[in-house]
Legacy VTK file of the C-alpha trace (Angstrom):
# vtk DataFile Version 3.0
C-alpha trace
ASCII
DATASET POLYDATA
POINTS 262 float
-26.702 12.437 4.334
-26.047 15.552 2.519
-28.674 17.040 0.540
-29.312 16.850 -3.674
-28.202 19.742 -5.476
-30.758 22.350 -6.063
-30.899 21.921 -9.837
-30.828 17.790 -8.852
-34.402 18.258 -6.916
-36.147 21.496 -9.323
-35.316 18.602 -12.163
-36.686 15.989 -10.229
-39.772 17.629 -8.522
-41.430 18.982 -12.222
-41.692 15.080 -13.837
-45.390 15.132 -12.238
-46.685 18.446 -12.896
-48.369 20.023 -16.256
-46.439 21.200 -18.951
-46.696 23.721 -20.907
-45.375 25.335 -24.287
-43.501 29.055 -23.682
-46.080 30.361 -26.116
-49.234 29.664 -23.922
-47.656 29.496 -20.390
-49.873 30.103 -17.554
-48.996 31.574 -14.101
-48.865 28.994 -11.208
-51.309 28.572 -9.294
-55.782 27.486 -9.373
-55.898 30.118 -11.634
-53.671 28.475 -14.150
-56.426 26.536 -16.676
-57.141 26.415 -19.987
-59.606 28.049 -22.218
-61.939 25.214 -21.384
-61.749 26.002 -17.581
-59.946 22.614 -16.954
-56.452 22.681 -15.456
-54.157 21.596 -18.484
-51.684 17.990 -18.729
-50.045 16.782 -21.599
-51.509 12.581 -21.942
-47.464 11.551 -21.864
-47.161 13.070 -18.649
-45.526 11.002 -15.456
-48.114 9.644 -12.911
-47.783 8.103 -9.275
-48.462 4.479 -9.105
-51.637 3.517 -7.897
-55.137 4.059 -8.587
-55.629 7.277 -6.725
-53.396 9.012 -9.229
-56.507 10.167 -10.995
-60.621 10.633 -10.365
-62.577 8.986 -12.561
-63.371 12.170 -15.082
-59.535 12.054 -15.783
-59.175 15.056 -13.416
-55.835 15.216 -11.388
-55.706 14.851 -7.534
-54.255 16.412 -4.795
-51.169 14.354 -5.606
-49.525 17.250 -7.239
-49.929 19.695 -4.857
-48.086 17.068 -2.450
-45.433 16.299 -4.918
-44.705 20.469 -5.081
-44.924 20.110 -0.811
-42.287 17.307 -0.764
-39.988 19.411 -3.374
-40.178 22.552 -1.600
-39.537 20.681 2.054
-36.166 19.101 -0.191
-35.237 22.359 -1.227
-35.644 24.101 1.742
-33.340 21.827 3.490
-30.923 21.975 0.859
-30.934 26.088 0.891
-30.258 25.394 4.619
-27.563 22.926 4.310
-26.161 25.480 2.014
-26.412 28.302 4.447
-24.267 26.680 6.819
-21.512 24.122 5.374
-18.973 24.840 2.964
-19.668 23.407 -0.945
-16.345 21.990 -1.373
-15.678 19.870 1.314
-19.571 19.608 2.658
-18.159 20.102 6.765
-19.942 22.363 8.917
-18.895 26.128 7.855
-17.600 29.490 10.289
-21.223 29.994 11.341
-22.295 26.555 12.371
-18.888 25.887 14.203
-19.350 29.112 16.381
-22.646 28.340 17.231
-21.885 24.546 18.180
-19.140 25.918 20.394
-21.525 28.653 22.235
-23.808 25.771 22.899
-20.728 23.605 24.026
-19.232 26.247 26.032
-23.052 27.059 27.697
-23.549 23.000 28.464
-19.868 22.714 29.797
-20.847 25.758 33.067
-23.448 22.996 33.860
-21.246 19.398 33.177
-17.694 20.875 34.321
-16.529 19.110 31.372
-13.768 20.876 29.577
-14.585 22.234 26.033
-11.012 22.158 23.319
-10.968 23.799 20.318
-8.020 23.018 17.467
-7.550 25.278 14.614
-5.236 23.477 11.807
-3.526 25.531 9.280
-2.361 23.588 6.075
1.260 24.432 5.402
2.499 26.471 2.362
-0.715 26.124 1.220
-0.542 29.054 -0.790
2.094 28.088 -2.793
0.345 24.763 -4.072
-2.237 26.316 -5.461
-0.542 28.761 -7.435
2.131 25.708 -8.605
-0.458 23.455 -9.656
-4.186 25.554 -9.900
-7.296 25.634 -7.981
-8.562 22.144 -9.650
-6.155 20.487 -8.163
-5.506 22.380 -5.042
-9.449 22.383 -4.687
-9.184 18.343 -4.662
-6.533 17.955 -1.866
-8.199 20.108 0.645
-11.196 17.915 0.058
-8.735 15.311 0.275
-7.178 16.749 3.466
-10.814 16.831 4.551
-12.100 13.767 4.400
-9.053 12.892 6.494
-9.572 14.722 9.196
-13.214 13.981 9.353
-12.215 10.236 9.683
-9.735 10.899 12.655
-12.108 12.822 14.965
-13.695 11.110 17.966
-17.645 10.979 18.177
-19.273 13.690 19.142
-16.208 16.189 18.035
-17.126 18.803 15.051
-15.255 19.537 12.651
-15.235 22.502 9.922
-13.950 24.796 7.352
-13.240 28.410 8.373
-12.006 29.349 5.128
-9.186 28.717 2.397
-6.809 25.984 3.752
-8.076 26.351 7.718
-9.649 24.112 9.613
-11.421 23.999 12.851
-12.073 20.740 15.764
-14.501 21.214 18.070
-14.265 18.713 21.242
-16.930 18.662 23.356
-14.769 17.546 26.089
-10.918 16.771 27.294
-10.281 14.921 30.611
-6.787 16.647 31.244
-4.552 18.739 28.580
-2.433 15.435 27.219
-5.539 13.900 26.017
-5.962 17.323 23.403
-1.668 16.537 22.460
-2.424 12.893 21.645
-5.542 13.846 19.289
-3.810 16.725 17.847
-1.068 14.093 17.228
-3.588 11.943 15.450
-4.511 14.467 13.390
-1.010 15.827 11.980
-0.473 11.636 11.403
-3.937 11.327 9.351
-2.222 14.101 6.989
1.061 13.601 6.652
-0.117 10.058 4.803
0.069 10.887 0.874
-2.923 11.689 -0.981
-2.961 10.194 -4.600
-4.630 12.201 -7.355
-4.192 11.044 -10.685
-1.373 8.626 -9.967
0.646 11.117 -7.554
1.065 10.859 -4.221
1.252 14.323 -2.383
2.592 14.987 0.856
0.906 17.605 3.362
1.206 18.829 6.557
-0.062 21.194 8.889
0.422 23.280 11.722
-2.495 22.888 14.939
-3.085 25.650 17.571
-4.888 23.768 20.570
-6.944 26.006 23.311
-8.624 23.938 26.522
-11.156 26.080 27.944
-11.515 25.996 32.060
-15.253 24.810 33.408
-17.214 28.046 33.167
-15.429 29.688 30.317
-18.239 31.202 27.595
-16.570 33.478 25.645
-16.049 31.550 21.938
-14.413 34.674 20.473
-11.584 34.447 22.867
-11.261 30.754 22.664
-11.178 30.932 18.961
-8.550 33.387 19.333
-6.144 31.800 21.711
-5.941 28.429 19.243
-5.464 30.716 16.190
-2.533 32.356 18.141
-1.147 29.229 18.884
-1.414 27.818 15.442
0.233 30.564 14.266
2.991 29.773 16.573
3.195 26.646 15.121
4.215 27.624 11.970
6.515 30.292 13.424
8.368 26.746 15.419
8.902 24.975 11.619
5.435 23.542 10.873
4.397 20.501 11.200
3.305 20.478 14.575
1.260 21.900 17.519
1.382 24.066 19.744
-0.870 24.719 23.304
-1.873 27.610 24.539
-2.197 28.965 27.964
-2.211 25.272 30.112
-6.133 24.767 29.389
-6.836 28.659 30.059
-7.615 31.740 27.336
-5.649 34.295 29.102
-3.445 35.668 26.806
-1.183 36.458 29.583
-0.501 32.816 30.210
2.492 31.652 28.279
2.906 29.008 25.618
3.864 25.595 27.111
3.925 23.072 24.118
5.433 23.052 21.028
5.967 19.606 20.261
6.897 18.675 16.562
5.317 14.846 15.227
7.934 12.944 13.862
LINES 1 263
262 0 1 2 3 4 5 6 7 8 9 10 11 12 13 14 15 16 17 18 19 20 21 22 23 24 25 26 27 28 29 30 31 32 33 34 35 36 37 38 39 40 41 42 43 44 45 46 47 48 49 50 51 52 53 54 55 56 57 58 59 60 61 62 63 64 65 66 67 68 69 70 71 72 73 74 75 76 77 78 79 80 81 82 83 84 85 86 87 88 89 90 91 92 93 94 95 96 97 98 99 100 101 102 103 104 105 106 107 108 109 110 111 112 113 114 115 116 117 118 119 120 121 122 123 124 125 126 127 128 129 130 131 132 133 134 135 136 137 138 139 140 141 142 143 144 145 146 147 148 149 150 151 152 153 154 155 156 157 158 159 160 161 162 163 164 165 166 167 168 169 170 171 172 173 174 175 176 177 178 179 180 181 182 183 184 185 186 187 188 189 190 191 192 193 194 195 196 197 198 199 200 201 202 203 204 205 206 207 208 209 210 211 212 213 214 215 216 217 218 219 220 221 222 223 224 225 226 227 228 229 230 231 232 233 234 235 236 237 238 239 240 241 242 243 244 245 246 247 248 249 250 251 252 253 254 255 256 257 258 259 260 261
């Protein structure tokens, strides 16, 4: 489940602890008390339930010092879910998806399995968002998104590399047709209309597919080849896929499918 919002959890996290007016504010901390020497709480203040929320004097316990623990632990992991997965969709962003593949391309030497990767290019993209804005062109990727996340197998990753790209990781393809039939799933999942605000819109995209060979590791060149091939796609009409190099990275190796869904 993806992480509250920053502001969601700082908002959350300071309904237990002492407040204070901005003309006697005190730094954080033990050393924060009042002239009396005893740390300061305003009677209105929210408690924990239970009857360890406070000693007998009326002194606080430890239980703010966990509440502040908790909060951090929450923010931490939402300043790391941040780091590494885009804000407008919420999939996995450049960074995560090249390290997921290193690690797939490292565990495939030992399984012989073979590792595909499918980068999918919306089509004139570019020109919906300066037709209709970034509100609206912002919604339909997440749109697009949301999608694609549905029609992946189990296991597969998916991301955002930027703008209107998008990135499959497979963990593993028995033979090349099995990569064709997904990326045919995939163009399918997005040519359906997306309604936003009583409008159906109709996308499509274009899908470069790379198979790497048992004992491949180098993620810059697989990255590569499907990016070449996507942009092959597009240069065959759109709307379709193409494969690169039958399952190998070489760019030597020719392109031997450009099959159009329809």
């Amino acid at each position: 489940e993806r992480p509250m919002s920053i502001a969601l959890i700082a908002s959350r996290s300071g309904g237990g602890e002492p407040t204070q007016n901005s003309d006697d504010a005190q730094p954080d901390g033990p050393a924060s008390r009042s002239g009396g020497g005893e740390p300061t709480q305003n009677s209105d203040d929210a408690q924990p339930d239970g009857p360890a929320s406070r000693r007998g004097g009326g002194e606080p316990t430890t239980w703010t010092a966990v509440a502040r623990t908790i909060a951090g632990d929450r923010t931490d992991a939402e300043l790391r879910w941040a780091a590494t997965h885009d804000p407008l969709t919420g999939l996995p962003g450049r960074v995560l998806v090249y390290d997921r593949l290193e690690v797939a391309l490292s565990r495939a030497t030992r399984t012989g399995q073979r590792v595909g990767l499918l980068v999918l290019d919306l089509d004139f993209f570019d020109v919906v968002n300066t037709a209709v804005g970034a509100d609206i062109a912002d919604r339909l990727l997440a749109g697009v998104a949301e999608r694609l996340a549905r029609s992946i197998r189990p296991g597969d990753t998916i991301g955002r590399m930027g703008d209107d790209e998008f990135v499959v990781l497979c963990e593993h393809f028995d033979q090349l047709d099995d990569a064709e039939r997904f990326a045919e799933r995939l163009l399918r999942s997005v040519e359906e209309p997306i309604e936003l605000d009583g409008a159906d819109w109709f996308m499509s995209m274009s899908v470069g597919i790379s198979v790497a060979r048992p004992g491949v590791t180098n993620a810059d060149s697989l990255l590569r080849s499907a990016d070449t091939a996507m942009y092959r796609a597009k240069e065959l009409g759109r709307g379709r896929h193409v494969v690169f190099g039958k399952g190998l990275q070489s760019p030597q190796l020719p392109f031997v499918a450009n099959r159009q869904i329809g």
